[in-house]
C-alpha positions as CSV (number, residue, x, y, z in Angstrom):
1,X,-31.3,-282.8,44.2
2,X,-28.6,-285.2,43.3
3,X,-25.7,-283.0,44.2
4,X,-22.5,-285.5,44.5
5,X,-21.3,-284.1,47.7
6,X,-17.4,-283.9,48.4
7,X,-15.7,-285.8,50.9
8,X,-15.2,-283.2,53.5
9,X,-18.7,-282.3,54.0
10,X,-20.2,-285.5,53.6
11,X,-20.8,-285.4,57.6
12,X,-21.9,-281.9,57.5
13,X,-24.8,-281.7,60.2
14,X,-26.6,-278.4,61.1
15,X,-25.7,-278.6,64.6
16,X,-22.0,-278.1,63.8
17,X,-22.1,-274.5,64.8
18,X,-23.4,-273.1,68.1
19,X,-27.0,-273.9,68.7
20,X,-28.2,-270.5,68.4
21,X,-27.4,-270.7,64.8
22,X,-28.5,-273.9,64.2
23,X,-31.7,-273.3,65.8
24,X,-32.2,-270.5,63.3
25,X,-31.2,-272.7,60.5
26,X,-34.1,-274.9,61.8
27,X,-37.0,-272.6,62.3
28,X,-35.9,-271.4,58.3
29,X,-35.9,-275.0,57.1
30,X,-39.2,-275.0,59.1
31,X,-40.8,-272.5,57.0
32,X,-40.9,-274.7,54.3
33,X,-41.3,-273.2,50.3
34,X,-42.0,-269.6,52.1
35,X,-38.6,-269.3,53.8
36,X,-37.2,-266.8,51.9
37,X,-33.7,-266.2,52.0
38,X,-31.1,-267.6,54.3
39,X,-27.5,-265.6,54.3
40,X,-24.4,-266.9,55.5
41,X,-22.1,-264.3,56.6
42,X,-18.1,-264.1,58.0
43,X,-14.3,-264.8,57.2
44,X,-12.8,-267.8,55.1
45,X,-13.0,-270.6,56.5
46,X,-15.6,-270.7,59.4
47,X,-17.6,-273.2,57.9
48,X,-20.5,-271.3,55.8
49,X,-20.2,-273.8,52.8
50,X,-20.1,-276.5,55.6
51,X,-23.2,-275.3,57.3
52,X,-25.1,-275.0,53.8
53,X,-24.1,-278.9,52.0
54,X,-25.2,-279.7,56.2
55,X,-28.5,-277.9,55.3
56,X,-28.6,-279.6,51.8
57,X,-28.0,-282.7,53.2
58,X,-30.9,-282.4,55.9
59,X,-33.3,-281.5,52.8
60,X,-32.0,-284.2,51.0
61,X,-32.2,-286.8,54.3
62,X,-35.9,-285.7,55.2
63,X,-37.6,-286.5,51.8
64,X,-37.3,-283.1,49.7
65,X,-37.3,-284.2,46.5
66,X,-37.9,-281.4,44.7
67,X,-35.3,-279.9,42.1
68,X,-32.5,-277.8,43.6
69,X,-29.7,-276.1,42.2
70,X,-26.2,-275.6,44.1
71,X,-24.0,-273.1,42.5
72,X,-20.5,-271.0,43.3
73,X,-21.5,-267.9,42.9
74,X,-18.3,-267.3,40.4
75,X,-19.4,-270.3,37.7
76,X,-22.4,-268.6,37.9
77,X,-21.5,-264.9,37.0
78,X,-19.6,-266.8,34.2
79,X,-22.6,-268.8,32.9
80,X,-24.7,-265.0,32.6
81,X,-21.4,-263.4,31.8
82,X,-22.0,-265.9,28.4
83,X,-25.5,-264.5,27.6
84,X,-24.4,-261.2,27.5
85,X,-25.1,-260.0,24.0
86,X,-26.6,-263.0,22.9
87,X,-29.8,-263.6,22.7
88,X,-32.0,-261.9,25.1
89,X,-34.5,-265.5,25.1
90,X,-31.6,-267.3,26.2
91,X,-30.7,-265.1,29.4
92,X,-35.0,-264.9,29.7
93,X,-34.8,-268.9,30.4
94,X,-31.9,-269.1,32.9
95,X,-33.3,-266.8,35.0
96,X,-37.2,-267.8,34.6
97,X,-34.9,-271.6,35.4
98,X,-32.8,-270.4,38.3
99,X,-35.7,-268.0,39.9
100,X,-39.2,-269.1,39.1
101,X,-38.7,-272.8,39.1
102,X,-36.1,-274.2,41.1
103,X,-37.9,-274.7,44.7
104,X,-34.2,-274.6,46.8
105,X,-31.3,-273.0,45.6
106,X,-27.9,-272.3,47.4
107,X,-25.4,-269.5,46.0
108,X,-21.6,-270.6,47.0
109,X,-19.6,-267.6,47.7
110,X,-21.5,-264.8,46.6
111,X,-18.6,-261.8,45.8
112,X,-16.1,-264.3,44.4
113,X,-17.7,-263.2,40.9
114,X,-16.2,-260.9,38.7
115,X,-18.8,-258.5,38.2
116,X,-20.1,-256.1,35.4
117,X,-23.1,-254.3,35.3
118,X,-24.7,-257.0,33.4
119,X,-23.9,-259.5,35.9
120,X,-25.2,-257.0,38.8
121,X,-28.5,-256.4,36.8
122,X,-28.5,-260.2,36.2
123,X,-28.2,-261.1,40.0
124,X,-30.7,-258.4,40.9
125,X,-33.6,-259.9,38.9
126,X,-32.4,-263.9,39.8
127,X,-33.6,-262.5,43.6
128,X,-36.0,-260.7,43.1
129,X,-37.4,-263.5,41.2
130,X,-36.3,-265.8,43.6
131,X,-37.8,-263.8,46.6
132,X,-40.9,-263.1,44.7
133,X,-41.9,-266.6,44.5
134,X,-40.5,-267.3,48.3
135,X,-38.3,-270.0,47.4
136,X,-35.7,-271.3,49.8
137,X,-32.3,-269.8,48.8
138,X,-28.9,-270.1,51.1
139,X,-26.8,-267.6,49.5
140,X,-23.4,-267.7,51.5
141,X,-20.5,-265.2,51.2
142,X,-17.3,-264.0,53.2
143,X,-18.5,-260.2,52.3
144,X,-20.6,-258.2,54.6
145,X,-24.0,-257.3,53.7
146,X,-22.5,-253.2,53.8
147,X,-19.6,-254.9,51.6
148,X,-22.7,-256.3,49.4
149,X,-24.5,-253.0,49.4
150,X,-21.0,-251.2,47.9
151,X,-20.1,-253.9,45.7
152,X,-23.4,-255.2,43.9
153,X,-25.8,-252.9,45.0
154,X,-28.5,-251.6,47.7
155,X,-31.5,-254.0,46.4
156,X,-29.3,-257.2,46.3
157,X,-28.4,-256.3,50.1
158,X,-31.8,-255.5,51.3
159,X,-33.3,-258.7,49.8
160,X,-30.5,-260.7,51.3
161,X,-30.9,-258.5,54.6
162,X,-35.0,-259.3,54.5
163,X,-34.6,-263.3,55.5
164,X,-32.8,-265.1,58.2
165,X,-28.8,-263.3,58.7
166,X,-26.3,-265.3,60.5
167,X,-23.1,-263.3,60.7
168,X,-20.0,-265.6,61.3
169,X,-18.3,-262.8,62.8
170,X,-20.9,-261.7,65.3
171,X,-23.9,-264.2,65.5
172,X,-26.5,-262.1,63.8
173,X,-26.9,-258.9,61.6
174,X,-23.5,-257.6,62.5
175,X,-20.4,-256.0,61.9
176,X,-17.2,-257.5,60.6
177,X,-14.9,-258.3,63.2
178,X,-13.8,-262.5,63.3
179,X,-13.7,-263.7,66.8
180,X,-13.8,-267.1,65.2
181,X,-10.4,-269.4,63.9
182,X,-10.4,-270.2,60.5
183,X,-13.0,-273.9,60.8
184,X,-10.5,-275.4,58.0
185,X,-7.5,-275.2,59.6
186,X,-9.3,-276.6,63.2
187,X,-10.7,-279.9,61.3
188,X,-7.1,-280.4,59.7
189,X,-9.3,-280.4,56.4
190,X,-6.0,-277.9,54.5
């Protein structure tokens, strides 16, 4: 896990939000390769990719050395964008890669992507592999697991829905209203 981490979250620790959230975020980490999935919920900017490099860090700092992959969700819709229509090993591989054998995995911005229904398909079986096999996964994304649900589909929600929610907007498996400022503009990080 030898993600170069950029400046502004190179401090990132879990207990920069509330501690009800980050006392979630520990009894997931807790759980160890069975955790499941871990979805990050609410508006730009209050602090979802900053809670999950905190989480990466933590792994990092506490001896996980096992092989993890951080992606934005949009590089990788691109990447399977790619395979479309190419050989079908090819796709086969990434997937088998990104779901079977990569113990943690963190999905940046999940609806940034521009999605066809290859991509959707594609997403699809990268969780279900993914929850299958019970690996960690943060997946975090400024869209609402109903937005999810419209956008790429019931199963993707549900599996997202079936592990540890924390909503941005409302704590936990809420609705979409942002009592919170935008975390950016409050550190000064513009």
């Amino acid at each position: 896990m030898n993600l170069r981490i950029p400046a502004q979250y190179a401090t990132a620790a879990i207990d920069d939000v509330d501690a009800d959230k980050a006392r979630l975020v520990r009894a997931w980490l807790d759980q160890g390769t069975g955790a499941g999935f871990l979805f990050l919920t609410g508006p730009c900017g209050v602090g979802k990719t900053r809670l999950a490099y905190a989480i990466w860090l933590y792994k990092r700092r506490y001896g996980d050395t096992a092989k993890g992959v951080w992606v934005r969700s949009g590089f990788l819709a691109k990447r399977l964008s790619a395979l479309c229509g190419q050989d079908a090993m090819d796709e086969y591989k990434l997937i088998k890669q990104l779901g079977r054998e990569t113990p943690f995995m963190v999905i940046d911005d999940l609806g940034t992507e521009k999605l066809t229904e290859f991509v959707k398909a594609e997403y699809d079986l990268l969780l279900a592999e993914r929850e299958q096999w019970q690996w960690p996964t943060v997946v975090t994304s400024n869209l609402s697991l109903n937005r999810i649900s419209a956008c790429h589909g019931d199963r993707i929600a549900s599996r997202l829905n079936g592990g540890v929610v924390l909503n941005f907007d409302t704590g936990y498996k809420g609705v979409d209203d942002n009592p919170y400022p935008d975390y950016r503009g409050l550190k000064g990080d513009k």
